[in-house]
VONUGU-851325 format. One record per residue (C-alpha): x, y, z; residue number from 1; residue in one letter. Coordinates in steps of 0.1 Angstrom, whole numbers, plus 5000, padded with zeros to 4 digits. Each point is the difference from the previous one (the first is absolute). Example, Ala and Ser with C-alpha at 12.3 -4.5 7.8 and 13.67 -1.06 7.14 Angstrom:
BEGIN
xx  yy  zz  num  residuo
5123  4955  5078  1  A
5014  5034  4993  2  S
end
This chain:
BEGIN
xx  yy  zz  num  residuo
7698  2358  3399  1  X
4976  5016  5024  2  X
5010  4997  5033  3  X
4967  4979  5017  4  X
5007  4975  4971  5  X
5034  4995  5006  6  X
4994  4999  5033  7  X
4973  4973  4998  8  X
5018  4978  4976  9  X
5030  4999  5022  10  X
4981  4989  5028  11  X
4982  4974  4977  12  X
5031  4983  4989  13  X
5014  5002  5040  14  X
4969  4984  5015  15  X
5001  4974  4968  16  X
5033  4990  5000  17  X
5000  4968  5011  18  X
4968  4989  4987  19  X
5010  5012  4964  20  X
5030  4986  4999  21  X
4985  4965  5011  22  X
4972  5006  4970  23  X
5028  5009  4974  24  X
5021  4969  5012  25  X
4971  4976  4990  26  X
4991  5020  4968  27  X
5037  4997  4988  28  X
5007  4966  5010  29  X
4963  4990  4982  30  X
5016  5018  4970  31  X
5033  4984  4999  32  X
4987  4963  4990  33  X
4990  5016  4968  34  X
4966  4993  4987  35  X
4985  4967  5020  36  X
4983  4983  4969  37  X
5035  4985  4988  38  X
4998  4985  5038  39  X
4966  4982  4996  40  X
4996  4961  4994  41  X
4990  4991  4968  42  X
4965  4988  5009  43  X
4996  5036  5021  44  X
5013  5020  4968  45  X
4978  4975  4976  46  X
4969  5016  5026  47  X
5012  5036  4994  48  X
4998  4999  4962  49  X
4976  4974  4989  50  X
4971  5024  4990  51  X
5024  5020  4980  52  X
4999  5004  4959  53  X
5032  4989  4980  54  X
5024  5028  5003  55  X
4993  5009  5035  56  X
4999  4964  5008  57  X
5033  4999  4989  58  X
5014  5028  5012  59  X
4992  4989  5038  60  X
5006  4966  4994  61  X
5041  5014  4991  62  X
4999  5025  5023  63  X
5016  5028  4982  64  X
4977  5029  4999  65  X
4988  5022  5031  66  X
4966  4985  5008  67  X
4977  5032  5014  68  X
4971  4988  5023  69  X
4970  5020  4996  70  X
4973  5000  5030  71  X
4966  5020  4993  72  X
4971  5007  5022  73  X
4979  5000  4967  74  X
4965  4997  5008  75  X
4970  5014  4978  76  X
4982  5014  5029  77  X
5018  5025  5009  78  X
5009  5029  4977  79  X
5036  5010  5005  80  X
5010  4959  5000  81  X
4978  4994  4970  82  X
5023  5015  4972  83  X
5027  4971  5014  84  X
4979  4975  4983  85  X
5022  5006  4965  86  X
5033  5008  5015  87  X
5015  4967  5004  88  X
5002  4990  4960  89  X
5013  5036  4999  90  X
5023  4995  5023  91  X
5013  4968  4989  92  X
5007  5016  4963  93  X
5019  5023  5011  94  X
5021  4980  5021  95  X
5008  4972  4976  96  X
5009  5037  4976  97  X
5026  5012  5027  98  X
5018  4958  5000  99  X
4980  4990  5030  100  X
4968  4982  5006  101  X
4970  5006  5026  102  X
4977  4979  5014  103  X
4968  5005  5025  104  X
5013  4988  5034  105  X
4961  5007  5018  106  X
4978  5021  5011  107  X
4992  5021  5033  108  X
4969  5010  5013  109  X
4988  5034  4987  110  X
4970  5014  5026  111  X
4984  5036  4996  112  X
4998  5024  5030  113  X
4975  5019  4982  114  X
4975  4969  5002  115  X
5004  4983  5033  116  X
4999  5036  5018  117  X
4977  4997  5027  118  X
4996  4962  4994  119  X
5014  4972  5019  120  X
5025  4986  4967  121  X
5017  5036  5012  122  X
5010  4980  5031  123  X
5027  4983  4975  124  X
5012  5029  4985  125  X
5031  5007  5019  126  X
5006  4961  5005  127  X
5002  4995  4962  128  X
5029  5026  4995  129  X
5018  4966  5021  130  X
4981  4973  4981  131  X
5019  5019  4965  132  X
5030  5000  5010  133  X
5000  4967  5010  134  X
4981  4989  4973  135  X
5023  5019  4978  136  X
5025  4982  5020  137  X
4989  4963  4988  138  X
4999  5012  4965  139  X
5036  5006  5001  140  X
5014  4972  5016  141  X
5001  4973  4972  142  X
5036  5009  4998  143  X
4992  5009  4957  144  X
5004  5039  5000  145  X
5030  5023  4993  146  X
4977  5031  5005  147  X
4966  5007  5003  148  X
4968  5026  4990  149  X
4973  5011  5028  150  X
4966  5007  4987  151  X
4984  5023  5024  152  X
4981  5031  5006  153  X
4977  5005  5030  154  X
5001  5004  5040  155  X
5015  4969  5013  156  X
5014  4978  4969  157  X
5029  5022  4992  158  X
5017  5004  5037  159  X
4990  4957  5004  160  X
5021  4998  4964  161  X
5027  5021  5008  162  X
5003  4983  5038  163  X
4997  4964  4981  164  X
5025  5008  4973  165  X
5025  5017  5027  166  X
5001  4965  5018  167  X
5013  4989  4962  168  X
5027  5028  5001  169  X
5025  4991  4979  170  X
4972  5000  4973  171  X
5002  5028  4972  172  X
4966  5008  5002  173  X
4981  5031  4983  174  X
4960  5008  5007  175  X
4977  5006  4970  176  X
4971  5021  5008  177  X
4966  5006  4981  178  X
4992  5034  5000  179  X
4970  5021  5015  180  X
4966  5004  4985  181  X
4995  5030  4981  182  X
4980  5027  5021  183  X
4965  4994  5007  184  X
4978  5025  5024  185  X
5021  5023  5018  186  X
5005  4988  5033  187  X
4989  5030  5016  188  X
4969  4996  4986  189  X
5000  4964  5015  190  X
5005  5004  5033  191  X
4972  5028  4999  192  X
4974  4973  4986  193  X
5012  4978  5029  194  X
4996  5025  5027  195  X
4969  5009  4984  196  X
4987  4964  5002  197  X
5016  4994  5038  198  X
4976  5030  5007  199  X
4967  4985  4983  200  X
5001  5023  4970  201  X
5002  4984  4977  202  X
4995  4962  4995  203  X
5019  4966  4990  204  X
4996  5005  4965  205  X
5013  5036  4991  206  X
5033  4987  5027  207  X
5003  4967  4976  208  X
4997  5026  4973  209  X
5028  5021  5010  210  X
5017  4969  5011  211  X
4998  4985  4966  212  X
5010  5032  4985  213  X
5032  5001  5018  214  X
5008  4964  5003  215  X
5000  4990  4961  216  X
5024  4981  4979  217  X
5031  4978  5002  218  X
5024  5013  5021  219  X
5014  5012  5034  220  X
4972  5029  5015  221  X
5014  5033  4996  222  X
4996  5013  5035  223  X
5033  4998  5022  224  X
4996  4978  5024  225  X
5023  4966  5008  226  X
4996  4987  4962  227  X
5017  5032  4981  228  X
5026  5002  5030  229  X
5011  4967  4996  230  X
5007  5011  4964  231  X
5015  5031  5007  232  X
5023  4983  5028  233  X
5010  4969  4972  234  X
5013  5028  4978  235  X
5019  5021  5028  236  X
5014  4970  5012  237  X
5015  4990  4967  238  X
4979  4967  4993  239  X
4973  5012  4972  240  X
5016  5017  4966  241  X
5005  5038  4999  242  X
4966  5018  4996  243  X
4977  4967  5000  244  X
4978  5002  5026  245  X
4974  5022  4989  246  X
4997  4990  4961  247  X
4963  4989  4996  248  X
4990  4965  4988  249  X
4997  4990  4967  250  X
5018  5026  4986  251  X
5038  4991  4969  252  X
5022  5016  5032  253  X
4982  4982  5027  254  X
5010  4968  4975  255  X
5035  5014  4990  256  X
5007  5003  5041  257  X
4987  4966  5007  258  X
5024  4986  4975  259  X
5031  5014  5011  260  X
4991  4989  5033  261  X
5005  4967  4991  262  X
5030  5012  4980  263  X
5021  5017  5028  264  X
4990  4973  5024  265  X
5020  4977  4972  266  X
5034  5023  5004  267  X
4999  5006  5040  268  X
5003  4959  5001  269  X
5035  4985  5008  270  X
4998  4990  4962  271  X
4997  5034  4990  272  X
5026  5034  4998  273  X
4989  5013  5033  274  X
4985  4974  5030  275  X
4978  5024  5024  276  X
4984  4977  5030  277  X
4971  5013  5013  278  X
5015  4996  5036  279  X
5027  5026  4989  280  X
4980  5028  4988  281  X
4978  5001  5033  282  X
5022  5014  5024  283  X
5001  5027  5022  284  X
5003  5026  4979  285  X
4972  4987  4976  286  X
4978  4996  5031  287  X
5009  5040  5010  288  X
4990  5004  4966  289  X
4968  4987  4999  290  X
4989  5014  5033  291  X
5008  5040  4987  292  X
4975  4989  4968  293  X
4975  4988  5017  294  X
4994  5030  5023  295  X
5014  5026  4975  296  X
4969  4980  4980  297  X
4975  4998  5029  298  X
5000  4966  4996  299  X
4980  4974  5015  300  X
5001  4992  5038  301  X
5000  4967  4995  302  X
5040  4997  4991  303  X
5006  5015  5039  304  X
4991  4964  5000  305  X
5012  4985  4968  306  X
5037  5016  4997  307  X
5011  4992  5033  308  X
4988  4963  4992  309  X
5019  5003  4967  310  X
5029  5016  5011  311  X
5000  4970  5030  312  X
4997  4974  4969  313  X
5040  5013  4989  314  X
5010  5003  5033  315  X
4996  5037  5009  316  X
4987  5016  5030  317  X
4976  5025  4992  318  X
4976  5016  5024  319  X
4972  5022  5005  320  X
5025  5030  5014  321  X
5022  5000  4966  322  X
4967  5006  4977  323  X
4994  5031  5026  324  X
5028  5016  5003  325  X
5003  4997  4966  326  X
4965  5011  4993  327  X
5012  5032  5022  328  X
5024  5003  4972  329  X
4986  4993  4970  330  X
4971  5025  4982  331  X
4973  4989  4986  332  X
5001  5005  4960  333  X
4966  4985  4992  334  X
4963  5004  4999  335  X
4986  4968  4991  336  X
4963  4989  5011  337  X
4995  4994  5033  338  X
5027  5024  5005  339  X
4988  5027  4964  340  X
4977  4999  4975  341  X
5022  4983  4976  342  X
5005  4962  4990  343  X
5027  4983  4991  344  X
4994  5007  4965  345  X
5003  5035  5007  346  X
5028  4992  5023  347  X
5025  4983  4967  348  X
4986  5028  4977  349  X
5016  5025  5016  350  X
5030  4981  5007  351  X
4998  4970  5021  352  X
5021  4985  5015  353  X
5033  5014  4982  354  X
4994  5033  5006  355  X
4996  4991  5040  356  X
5033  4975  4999  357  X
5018  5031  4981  358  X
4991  5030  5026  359  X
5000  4978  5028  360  X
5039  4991  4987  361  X
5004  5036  4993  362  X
4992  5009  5037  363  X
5024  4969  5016  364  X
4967  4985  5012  365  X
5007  4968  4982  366  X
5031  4975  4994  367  X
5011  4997  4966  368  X
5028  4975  5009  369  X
4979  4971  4996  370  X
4992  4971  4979  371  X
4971  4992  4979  372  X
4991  4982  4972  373  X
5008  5018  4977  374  X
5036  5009  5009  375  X
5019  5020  5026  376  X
4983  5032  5014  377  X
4968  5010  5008  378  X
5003  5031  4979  379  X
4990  4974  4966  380  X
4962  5007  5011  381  X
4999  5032  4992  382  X
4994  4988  4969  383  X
4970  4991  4982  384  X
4996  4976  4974  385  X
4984  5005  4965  386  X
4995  4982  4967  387  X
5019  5015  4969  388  X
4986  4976  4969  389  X
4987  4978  5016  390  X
5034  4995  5021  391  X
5003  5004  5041  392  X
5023  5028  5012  393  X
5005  5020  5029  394  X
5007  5039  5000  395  X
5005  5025  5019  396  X
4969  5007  5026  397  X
4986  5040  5006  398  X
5026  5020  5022  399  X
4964  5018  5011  400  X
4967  4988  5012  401  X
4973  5005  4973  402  X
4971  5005  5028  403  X
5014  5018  5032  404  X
4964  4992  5013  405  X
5007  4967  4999  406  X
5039  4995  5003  407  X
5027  5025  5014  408  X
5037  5001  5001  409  X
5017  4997  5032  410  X
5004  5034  5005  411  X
4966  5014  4996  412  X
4981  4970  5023  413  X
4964  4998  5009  414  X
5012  4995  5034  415  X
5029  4996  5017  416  X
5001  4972  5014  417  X
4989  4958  4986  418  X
4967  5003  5021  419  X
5007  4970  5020  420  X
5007  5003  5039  421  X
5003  4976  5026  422  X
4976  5003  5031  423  X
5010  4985  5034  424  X
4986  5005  5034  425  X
4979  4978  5029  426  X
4979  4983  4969  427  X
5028  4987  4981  428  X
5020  5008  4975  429  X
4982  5005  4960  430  X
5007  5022  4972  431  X
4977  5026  4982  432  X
5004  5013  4967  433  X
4987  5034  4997  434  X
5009  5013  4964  435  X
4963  5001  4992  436  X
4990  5012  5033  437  X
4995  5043  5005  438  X
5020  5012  5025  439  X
4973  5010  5021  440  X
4987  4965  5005  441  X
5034  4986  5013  442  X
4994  5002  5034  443  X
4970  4985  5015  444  X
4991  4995  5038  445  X
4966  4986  5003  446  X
4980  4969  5015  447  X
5004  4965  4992  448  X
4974  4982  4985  449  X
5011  4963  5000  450  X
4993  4971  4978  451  X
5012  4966  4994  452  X
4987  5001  4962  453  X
4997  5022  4974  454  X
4964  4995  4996  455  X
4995  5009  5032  456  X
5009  5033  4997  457  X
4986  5001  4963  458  X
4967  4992  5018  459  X
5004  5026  5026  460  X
5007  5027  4973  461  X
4970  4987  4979  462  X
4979  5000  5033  463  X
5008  5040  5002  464  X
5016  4989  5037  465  X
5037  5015  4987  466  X
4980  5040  4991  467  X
5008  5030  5018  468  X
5030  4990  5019  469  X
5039  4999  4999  470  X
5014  4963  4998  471  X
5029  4982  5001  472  X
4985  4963  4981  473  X
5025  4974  5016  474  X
4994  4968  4979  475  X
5021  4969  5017  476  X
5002  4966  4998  477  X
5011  5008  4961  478  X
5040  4989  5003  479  X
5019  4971  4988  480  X
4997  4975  5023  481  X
4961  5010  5006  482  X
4985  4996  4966  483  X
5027  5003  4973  484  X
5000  5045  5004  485  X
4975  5005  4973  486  X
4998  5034  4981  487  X
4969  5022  5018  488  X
4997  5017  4967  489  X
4961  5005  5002  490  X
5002  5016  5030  491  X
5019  5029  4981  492  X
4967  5015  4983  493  X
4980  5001  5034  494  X
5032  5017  5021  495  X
5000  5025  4967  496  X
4959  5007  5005  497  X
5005  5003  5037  498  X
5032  5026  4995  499  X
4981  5023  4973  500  X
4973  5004  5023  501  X
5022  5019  5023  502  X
5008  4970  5023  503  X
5035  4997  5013  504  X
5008  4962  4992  505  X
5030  4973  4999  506  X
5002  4963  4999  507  X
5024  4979  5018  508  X
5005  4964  4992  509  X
5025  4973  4997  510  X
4983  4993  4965  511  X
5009  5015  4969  512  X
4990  5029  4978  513  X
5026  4997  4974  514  X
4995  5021  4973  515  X
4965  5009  5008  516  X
5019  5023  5031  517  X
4987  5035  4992  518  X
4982  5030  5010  519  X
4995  4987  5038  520  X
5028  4991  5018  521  X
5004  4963  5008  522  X
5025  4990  5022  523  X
5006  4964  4989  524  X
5020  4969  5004  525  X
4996  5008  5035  526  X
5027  4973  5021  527  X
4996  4980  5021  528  X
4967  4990  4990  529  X
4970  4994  5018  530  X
4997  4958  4998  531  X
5037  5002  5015  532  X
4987  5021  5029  533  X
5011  5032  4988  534  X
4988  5033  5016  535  X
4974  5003  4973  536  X
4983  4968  5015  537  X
4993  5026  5034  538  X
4984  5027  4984  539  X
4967  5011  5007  540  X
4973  5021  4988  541  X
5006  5035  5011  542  X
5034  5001  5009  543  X
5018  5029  4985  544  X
5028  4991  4967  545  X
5017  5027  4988  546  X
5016  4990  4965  547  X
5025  5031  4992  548  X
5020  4991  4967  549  X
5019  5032  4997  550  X
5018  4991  5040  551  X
4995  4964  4991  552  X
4978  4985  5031  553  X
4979  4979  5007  554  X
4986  5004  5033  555  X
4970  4992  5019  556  X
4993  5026  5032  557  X
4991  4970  5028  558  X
5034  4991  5020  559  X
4978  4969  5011  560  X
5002  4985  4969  561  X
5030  4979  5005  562  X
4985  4985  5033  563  X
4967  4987  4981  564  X
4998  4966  4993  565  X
4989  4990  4963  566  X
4964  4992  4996  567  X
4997  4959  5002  568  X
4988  4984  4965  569  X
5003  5034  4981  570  X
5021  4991  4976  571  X
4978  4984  4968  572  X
5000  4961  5002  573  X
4980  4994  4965  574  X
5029  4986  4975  575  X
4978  4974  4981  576  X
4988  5014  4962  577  X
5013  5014  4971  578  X
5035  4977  5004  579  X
5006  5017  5033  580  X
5003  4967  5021  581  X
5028  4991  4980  582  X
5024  5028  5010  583  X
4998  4990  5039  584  X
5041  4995  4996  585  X
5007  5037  4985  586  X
4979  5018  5027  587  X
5014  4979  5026  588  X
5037  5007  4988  589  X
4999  5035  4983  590  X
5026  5028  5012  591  X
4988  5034  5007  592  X
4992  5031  4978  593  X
5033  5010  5006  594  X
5015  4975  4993  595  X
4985  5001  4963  596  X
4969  4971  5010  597  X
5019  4971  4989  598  X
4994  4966  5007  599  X
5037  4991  4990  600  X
5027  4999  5032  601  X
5019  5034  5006  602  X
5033  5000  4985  603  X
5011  5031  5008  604  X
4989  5008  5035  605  X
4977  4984  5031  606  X
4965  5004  4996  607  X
4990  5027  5030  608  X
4985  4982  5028  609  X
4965  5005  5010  610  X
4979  4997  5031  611  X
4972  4976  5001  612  X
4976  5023  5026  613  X
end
């Protein structure tokens, strides 16, 4: 095992100790009473299966077979939930096939990133990652299930499932996804039409051309941002099958794979040959695990936020200095768009995801000693699965990668390091991915230009007020207990026009960039925030930020900083619209960035305190 890891797992399971062992305590003694329908009244049991048909009305009125529970975010809106709309008879099927039955326990909330950016709904964003899992939560607690299936795909519905479903540990439970959309317009080609357009060149109808082009079928987009991390993590962390992630819609093996889904759930039950609660395979090595993938990926920034909320869910303490130290560690084995050319698409054809787990193994960057569903080790997902006659198997995956532009082993990295650093200094402390950023734009020292909104600045650059000079855009007021920390995504195309013209530019916020984080550096999730009276709140325009990712600081060259006071009423007081009144309790109660952004109490440590200035 490579030395970092080891060393940042053992320190993971010391600083965890007692709050694991309390988790485990509660998942175990859930288990022990067996499964709770045999416990229910006869007028609550009569409730649980009246809607069933004959057989399966039966079977749950005795009792006998492991009951799955399935909960979807199906919605026809959005293209990578949309192909969910035919899973559940599937599911069932195959489940009654394997001596169990299944039935839908509810829905969660499914919201697109991709919409609401730059709208107020993406003041909710963040928030509904906690509104899944508890809603995900109420769907599971009918006290009927022996297992259950997650159907999810995109930024925020897979870490709200997989927080939801860990507070129902002792629950076998095994997450179906749908697959990407096959590859549209390159996104290279994109994200020139959109600079092209932030620059007046070209107008709204050749970008909702390109747009269109890119965006345009069922499934998940192929870029990777949060959506195709959260698939690539549900597969390192042994919850999806071997090699499902990335099989398109609509295809036999995308059916085949949705099938045994239901089928494996049935034998990881305490009714079946091997009983595999989810609480049991997300430990601290599975955690470790997921953390090397993600930056040996260049993954989305948004799990710095997501995984340590996860890993909090089961009782583990993760924080921001494990994923950098292990980042130091850790190379970076893909080029995936923002961080390449390539798409996901690209990304499985030459290997995926089992060639990664395999030469990450091979180089002791990963734990193999772990379980998943689909047995003991993580070295099963090396392999991919195929139809042989119309049958499912799995075989052997490609000892090499097929497209070294695109995928790499271990030894022969794009870089050497996971891309992802910690910055800390008199602003705060945030974290910066720079895998897509050139090494000679990693250091910036420049003048702040300061703004409360997004389309502030957006209105400045369109004004021509940001040409000609360096900058350092500090966009506040953007955190959790402000406004929810939206994603500043549209920013990203005017920082890119303002950096090809020769300007020296950065962004800091304590907002989100997610997987838009590219070319410019963004030092993000910047804590503590502004509405909590974080140093942020006491910039001005024309102090001097250096942002220096390479020594990891964040620093700002006034020593008077500290000894300003806030500016009264800066903070944005506008919370009425779009739903936005009705989350008054989430921003009042929200932990920090840090702290993963949860509105659920800390379990495993106290919240850092803040001053009110």
């Amino acid at each position: 095992m490579d030395p970092t890891v080891a060393a940042v797992t053992e320190r993971l399971i010391a600083r965890s100790a007692d709050t694991r062992t309390a988790y485990l305590r509660t998942v175990r003694a859930a288990a022990d009473t067996g499964p709770r329908r045999g416990r229910l009244g006869c007028a609550n049991l009569a409730h649980g299966f009246a809607a069933a048909d004959g057989e399966e009305k039966q079977a749950l009125r005795r009792g006998g077979k492991p009951n799955l529970a399935i909960v979807t975010s199906y919605n026809d809106m959005l293209s990578a939930h949309q192909p969910f709309a035919d899973y559940p008879p599937v599911l069932k099927q195959a489940a009654i096939r394997a001596g169990g039955i299944a039935q839908v326990a509810g829905g969660v909330p499914a919201m697109c990133d991709g919409i609401t950016q730059g709208r107020a709904g993406m003041e909710l964003s963040l928030y509904s990652r906690d509104v899944i899992a508890m809603s995900t939560a109420i769907a599971l607690s009918h006290d009927m299930f022996d297992g259950a299936l997650m159907l999810g795909v995109c930024d925020k519905i897979v870490p709200g499932l997989l927080i939801g479903a860990l507070a129902f540990g002792h629950l076998p439970t095994v997450f179906v996804p749908a697959g990407p959309m096959a590859s549209g317009l390159p996104n290279g080609e994109k994200a020139k039409v959109r600079q092209l357009y932030a620059e007046g060149k070209v107008g709204r109808e050749e970008l909702l051309d390109a747009e269109a082009a890119s965006y345009h079928s069922r499934g998940t987009c192929t870029f990777y941002g949060t959506a195709n991390s959260n698939q690539l993590l549900m597969e390192v962390l042994g919850l999806h099958l071997p090699g499902s992630s990335f099989v398109n819609p609509g295809t036999p093996l995308r059916e085949a794979l949705t099938r045994a889904a239901a089928t494996r759930a049935v034998a990881i039950t305490p009714q079946g040959d091997e009983p595999t609660p989810i609480g049991e395979i997300v430990d601290e090595n599975a955690i470790v695990n997921a953390c090397v993938a993600l930056l040996a990926s260049g993954g989305s920034t948004n799990h710095t936020l997501h995984l340590v909320a996860i890993a909090r869910a089961a009782g583990i303490a993760l924080t921001w200095d494990d994923l950098s130290d292990l980042s130091a560690a850790v190379p970076l084995l893909a080029r995936i768009y923002p961080n390449g050319a390539a798409d996901v698409n690209h990304f499985h054809a030459a290997g995926g995801i089992g060639f990664l787990i395999r030469t990450l193994l091979g180089a002791g960057l990963l734990h193999d000693d772990v379980r998943t569903v689909a047995g003991l080790g993580l070295s099963r997902y090396t392999a991919e699965p195929r139809l042989r006659e119309g049958e499912l198997t799995w075989v052997d995956g490609t000892a090499y990668s097929l497209d070294e532009d695109v995928l790499r082993p271990a030894e022969r990295p794009f870089a050497g390091d996971g891309g992802l650093k910690v910055l800390r200094g008199p602003l705060g402390t945030g974290v910066i991915k720079v895998s897509a950023v050139a090494p000679e734009h990693r250091q910036v020292t420049a003048r702040a230009v300061v703004y409360d909104d997004q389309a502030d600045f957006l209105a400045a650059f369109a004004a021509g007020d940001l040409d000609g000079r360096d900058l350092v855009a500090v966009i506040r007021y953007q955190g959790p207990a402000a406004n929810g920390m939206p994603e500043l995504h549209k920013l990203t195309p005017a920082l890119g026009v303002l950096q090809d013209r020769g300007q020296r530019v950065a962004i800091v916020t304590d907002g989100r960039m997610s997987g838009a984080s590219g070319k410019v550096p963004a030092a993000i999730h910047v804590t503590p925030e502004a509405a909590l009276g974080g140093p942020l709140s006491r910039v001005r325009d024309g102090d001097v930020i250096t942002v220096d990712a390479d020594a990891g600081v964040l620093d700002i060259g006034d020593a008077e900083l500290v000894a300003r006071r806030s500016p009264a009423g800066a903070a944005p007081a506008n919370w009425s619209g779009t739903g936005r009144e009705l989350f008054a309790a989430f921003r009042a109660s929200v932990g920090p960035a840090d702290a993963g952004a949860s509105v659920f109490p800390s379990t495993v440590a106290p919240l850092p305190e803040v001053s009110h200035v």
